[in-house]
C-alpha positions as CSV (number, residue, x, y, z in Angstrom):
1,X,44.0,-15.8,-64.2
2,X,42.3,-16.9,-60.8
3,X,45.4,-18.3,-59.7
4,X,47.1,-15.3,-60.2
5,X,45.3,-13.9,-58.6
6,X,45.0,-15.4,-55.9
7,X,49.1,-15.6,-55.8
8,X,48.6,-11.6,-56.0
9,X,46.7,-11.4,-52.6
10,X,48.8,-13.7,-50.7
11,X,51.7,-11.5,-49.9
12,X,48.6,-8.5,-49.2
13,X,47.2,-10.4,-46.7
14,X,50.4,-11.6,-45.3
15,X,51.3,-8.2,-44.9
16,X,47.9,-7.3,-43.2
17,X,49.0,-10.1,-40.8
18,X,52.2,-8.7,-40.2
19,X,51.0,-4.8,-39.4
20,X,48.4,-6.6,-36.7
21,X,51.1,-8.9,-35.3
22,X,53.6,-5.9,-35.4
23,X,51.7,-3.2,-34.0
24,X,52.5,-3.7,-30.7
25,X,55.8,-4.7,-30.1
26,X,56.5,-6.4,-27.1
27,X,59.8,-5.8,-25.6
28,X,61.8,-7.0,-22.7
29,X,60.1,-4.1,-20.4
30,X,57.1,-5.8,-20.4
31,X,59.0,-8.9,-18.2
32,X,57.8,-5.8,-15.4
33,X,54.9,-5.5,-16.0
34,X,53.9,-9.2,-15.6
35,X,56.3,-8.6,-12.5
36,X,53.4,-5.8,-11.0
37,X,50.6,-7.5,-11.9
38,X,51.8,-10.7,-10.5
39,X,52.2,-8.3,-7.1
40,X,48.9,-7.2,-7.4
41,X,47.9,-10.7,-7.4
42,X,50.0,-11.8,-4.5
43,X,48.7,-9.0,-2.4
44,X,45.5,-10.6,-1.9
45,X,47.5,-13.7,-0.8
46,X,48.4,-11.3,1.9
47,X,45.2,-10.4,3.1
48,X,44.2,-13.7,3.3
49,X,47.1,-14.3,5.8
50,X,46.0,-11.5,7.8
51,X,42.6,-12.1,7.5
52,X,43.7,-15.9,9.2
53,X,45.4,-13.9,11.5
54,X,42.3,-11.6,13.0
55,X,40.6,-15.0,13.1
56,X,42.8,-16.9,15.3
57,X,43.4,-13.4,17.3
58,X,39.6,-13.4,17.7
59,X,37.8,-16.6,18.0
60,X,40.9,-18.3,19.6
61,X,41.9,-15.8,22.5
62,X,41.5,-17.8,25.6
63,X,39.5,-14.7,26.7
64,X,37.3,-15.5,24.6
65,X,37.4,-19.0,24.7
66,X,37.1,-19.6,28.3
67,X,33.6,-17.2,28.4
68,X,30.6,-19.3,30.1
69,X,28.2,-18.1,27.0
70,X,31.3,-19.4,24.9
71,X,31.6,-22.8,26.9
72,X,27.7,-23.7,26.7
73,X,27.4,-23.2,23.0
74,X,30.8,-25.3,22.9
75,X,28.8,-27.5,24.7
76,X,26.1,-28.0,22.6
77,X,27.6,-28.4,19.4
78,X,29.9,-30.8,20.3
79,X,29.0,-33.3,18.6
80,X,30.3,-34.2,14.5
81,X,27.3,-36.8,14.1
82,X,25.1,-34.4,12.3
83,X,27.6,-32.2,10.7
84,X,26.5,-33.8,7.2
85,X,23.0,-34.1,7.6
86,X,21.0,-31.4,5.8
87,X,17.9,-31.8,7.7
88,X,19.8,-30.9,11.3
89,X,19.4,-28.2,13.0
90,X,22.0,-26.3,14.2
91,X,21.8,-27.8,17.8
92,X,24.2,-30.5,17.5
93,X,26.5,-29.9,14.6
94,X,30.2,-30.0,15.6
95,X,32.0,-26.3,16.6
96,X,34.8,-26.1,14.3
97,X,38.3,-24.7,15.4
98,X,38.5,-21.6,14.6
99,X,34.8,-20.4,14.4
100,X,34.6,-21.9,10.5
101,X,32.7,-21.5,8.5
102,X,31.5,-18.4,10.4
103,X,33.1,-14.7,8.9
104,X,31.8,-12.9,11.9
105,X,28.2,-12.4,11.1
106,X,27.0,-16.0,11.7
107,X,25.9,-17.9,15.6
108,X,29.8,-17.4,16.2
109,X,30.4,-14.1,15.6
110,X,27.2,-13.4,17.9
111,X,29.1,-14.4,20.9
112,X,31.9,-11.5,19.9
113,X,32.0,-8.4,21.5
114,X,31.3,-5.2,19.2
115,X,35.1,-3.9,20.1
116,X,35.9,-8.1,18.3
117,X,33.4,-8.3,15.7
118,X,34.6,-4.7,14.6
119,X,38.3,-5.8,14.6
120,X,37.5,-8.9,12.7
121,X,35.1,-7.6,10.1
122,X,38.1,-4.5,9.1
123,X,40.4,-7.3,7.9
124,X,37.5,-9.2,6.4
125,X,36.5,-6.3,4.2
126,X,40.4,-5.4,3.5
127,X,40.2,-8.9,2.0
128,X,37.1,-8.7,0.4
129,X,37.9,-5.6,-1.5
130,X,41.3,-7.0,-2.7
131,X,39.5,-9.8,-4.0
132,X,36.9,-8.0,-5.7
133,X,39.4,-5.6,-7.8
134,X,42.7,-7.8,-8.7
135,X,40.9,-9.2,-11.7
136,X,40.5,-5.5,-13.1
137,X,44.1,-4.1,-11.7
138,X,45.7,-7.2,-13.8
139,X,44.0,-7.2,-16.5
140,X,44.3,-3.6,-16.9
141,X,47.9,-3.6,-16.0
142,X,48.9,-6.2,-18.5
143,X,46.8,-4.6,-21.4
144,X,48.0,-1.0,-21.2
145,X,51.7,-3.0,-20.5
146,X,51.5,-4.0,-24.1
147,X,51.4,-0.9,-25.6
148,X,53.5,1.2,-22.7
149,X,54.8,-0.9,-20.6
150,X,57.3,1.5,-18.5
151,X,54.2,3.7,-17.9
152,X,51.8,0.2,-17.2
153,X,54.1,-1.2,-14.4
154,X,54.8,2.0,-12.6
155,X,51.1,2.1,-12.4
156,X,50.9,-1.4,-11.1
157,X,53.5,-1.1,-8.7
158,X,51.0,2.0,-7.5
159,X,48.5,-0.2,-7.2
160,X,50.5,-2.7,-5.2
161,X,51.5,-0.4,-3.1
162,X,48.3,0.9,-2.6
163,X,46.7,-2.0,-1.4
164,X,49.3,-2.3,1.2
165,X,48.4,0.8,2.4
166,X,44.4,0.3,2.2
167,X,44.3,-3.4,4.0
168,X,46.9,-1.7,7.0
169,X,44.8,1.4,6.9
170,X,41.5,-0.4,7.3
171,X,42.7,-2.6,10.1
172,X,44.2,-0.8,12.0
173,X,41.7,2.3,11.9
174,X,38.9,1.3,9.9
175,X,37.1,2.6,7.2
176,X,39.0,6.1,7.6
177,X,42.1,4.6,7.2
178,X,41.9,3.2,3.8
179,X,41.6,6.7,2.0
180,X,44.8,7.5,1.4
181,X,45.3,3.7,-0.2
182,X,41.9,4.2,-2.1
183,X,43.5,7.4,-3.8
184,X,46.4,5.9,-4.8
185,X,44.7,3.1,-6.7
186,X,42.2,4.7,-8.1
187,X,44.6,7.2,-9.7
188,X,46.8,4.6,-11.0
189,X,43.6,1.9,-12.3
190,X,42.2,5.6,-14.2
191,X,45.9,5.9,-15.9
192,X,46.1,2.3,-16.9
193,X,42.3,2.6,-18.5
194,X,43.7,5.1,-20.6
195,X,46.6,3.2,-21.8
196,X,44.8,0.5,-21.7
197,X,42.5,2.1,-24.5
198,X,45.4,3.3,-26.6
199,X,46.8,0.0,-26.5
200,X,43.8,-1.0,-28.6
201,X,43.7,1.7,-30.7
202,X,46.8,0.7,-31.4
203,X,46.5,-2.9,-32.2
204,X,43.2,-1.6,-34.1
205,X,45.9,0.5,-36.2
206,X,43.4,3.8,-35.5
């Protein structure tokens, strides 16, 4: 009958669950994995700290400050009245401690010197390349985790590491100095694609 049938198929697609459910078994291991990507993630916390840091260094040296090009255009925009007024021009609107909202390439950063604006613009670009790759490093770190989790958070742990090594390279010598970091990651986000990919295949059942 059709409810026999249909009593028939139950425990099949029960079963079907089951296999998908079960064919990645999560184990304790993967408590490090979330452990490295949640690194990865706090590394860019980091270099935001240090990017803050250049800043201050920077834009609130008294060397800098004290500077009669500095002091006029203090001067001149010392006043909060127009800050919110989206017709103003520029002249008027209040200098912000700090040099916010400028990131070194704005009216602000003009009044650096090169030797400043190249200090400050290394740890900007540390920071904007950690931002721009910790959604792939943990996503790909928790995926392949699934499936090899051991393998996933030694790879992570790369990573982390890596990017340690890239933001200090890149500030403290620039561009040159972040090779070393950039081989290390690279290496270890290629490993985690892979197992990444099996982890699918897996859950797939291929």
């Amino acid at each position: 009958t059709a409810q026999d049938g249909a009593t028939a198929t139950q425990p099949v697609r029960q079963s079907r669950v089951a296999m998908a459910i079960g064919a990645i078994n999560v184990e304790s291991e993967f408590g490090i994995v979330l452990i490295a990507a949640a690194l990865i993630a706090f590394e860019v916390i980091i270099e935001g700290f240090c990017v803050s840091a250049a800043r201050a260094t920077t834009f609130g040296s008294a060397a800098f400050q004290e500077r009669d090009d500095v002091q006029a255009f203090k001067k001149l925009h010392d006043d909060d009245s127009l800050l919110h007024d989206k017709s103003a021009s520029l002249k008027g609107i209040k200098w912000e401690k700090g040099g916010y909202p400028d990131m070194g390439n704005g009216p602000v950063g003009r009044l650096l010197s090169y030797a400043d604006w190249h200090r400050l613009a290394r740890a900007q670009r540390a920071h904007y390349n950690a931002v721009e790759g910790v959604a792939t490093a943990v996503t790909l770190t928790i995926i392949a985790g699934l499936a090899l989790p051991i393998p996933a958070a030694a790879c992570g742990f790369a990573i982390f590491l890596g990017r340690i090594m890239y933001g200090c390279g890149y500030r403290g010598a620039g561009p040159s100095g972040r090779l070393v970091g950039v081989l290390l990651i690279d290496l270890a986000l290629l490993g985690q694609l892979g197992m990444s990919i099996y982890s699918g295949l897996k859950v797939a059942g291929v």
